[in-house]
C-alpha positions in Angstrom: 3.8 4.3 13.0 2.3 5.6 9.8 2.6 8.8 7.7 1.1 9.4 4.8 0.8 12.0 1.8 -2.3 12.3 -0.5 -2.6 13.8 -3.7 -5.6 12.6 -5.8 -7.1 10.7 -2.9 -7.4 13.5 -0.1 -7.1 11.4 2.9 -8.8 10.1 6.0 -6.9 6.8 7.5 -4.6 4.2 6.0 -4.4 1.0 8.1 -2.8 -2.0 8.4 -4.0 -5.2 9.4 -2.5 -7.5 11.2 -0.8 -4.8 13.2 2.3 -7.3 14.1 3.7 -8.4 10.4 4.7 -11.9 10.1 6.6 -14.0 7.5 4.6 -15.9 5.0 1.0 -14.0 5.4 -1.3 -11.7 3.7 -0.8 -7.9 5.0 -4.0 -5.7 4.1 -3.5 -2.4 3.6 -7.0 -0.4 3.8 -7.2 3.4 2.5 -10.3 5.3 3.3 -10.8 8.8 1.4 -12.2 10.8 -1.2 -11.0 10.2 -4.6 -10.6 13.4 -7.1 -10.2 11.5 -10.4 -11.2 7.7 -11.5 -8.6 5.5 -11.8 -8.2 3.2 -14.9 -5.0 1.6 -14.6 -2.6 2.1 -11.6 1.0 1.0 -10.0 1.5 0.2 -6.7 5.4 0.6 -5.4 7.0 -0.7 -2.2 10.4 -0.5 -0.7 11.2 -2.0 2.3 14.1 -1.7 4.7 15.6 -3.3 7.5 17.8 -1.4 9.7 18.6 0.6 6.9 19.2 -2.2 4.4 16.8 -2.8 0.8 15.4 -5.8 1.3 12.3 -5.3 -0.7 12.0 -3.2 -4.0 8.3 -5.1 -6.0 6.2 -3.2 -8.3 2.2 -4.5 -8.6 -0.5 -3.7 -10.8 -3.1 -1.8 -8.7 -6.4 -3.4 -10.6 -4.9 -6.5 -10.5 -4.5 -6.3 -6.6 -7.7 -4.8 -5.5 -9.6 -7.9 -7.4 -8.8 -9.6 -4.5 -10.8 -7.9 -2.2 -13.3 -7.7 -4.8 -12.6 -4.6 -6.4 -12.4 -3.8 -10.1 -10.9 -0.8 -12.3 -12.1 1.7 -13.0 -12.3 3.2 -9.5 -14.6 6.2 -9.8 -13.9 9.3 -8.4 -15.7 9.8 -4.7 -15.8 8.7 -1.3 -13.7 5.3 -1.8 -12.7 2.8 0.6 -9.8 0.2 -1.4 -8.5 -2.5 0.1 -5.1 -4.3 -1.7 -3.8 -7.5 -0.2 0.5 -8.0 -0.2 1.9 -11.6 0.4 4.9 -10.9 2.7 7.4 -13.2 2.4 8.2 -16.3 4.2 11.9 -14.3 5.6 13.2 -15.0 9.3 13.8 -11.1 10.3 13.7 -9.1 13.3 14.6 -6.0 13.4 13.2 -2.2 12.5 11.3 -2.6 9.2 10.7 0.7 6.9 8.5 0.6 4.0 7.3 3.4 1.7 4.3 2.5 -0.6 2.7 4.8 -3.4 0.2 4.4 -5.7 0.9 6.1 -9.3 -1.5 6.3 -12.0 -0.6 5.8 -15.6 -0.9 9.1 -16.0 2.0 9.5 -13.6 0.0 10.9 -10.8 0.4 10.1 -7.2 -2.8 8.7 -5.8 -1.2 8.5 -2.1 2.0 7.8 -0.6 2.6 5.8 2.6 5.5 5.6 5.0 5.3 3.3 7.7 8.0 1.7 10.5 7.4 -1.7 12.2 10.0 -3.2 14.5 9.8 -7.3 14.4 11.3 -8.8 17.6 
């Protein structure tokens, strides 16, 4: 399940693909939205928990991710679809997973915030 909060992007759909999260692949995360400012420089934060445990706490740099789906900074302001690829690690879990992912600007501003839960057999 997702949830999700917008703030400077005001928000259609955030997805995640693959759907069933494995060790040791690429998770792309997709949001799809119209952005109210450009964004020059950007963080991207993630904590992830299992059963209620920090097992995850990175910090990225938001231009640097998005060059990988072929995106560059500046993002202008408008309809936008970004995609940012994460590298999950190569860790033998199961269990319920919750991460919370944001997106802060360098101005401090919160371009979206994402909650989502995946249990892992």
């Amino acid at each position: 399940s997702t949830q999700s909060t917008w703030d400077l992007l005001t928000g259609e759909s955030v997805t995640f693909s693959p759907n069933d999260i494995h060790g040791n692949e690429k998770l792309t995360i997709t949001a799809v939205g119209q952005l109210s400012q450009d964004i020059t420089a950007a963080t991207i934060h993630i904590v992830a928990k299992l059963d209620g445990i920090p097992v995850l706490s990175q910090q990225y740099d938001f231009c640097t991710l998005i060059k990988e789906a072929n995106l560059t900074c500046p993002v202008k302001a408008g309809a936008e679809k970004e995609k940012v690829l994460i590298s999950i690690p190569a860790i033998p879990i199961s269990g319920k997973i919750t991460a919370d992912a944001s997106i802060v600007t360098s101005t401090n501003k919160e371009v979206v915030c994402v909650q989502a839960t995946v249990t892992l057999p």
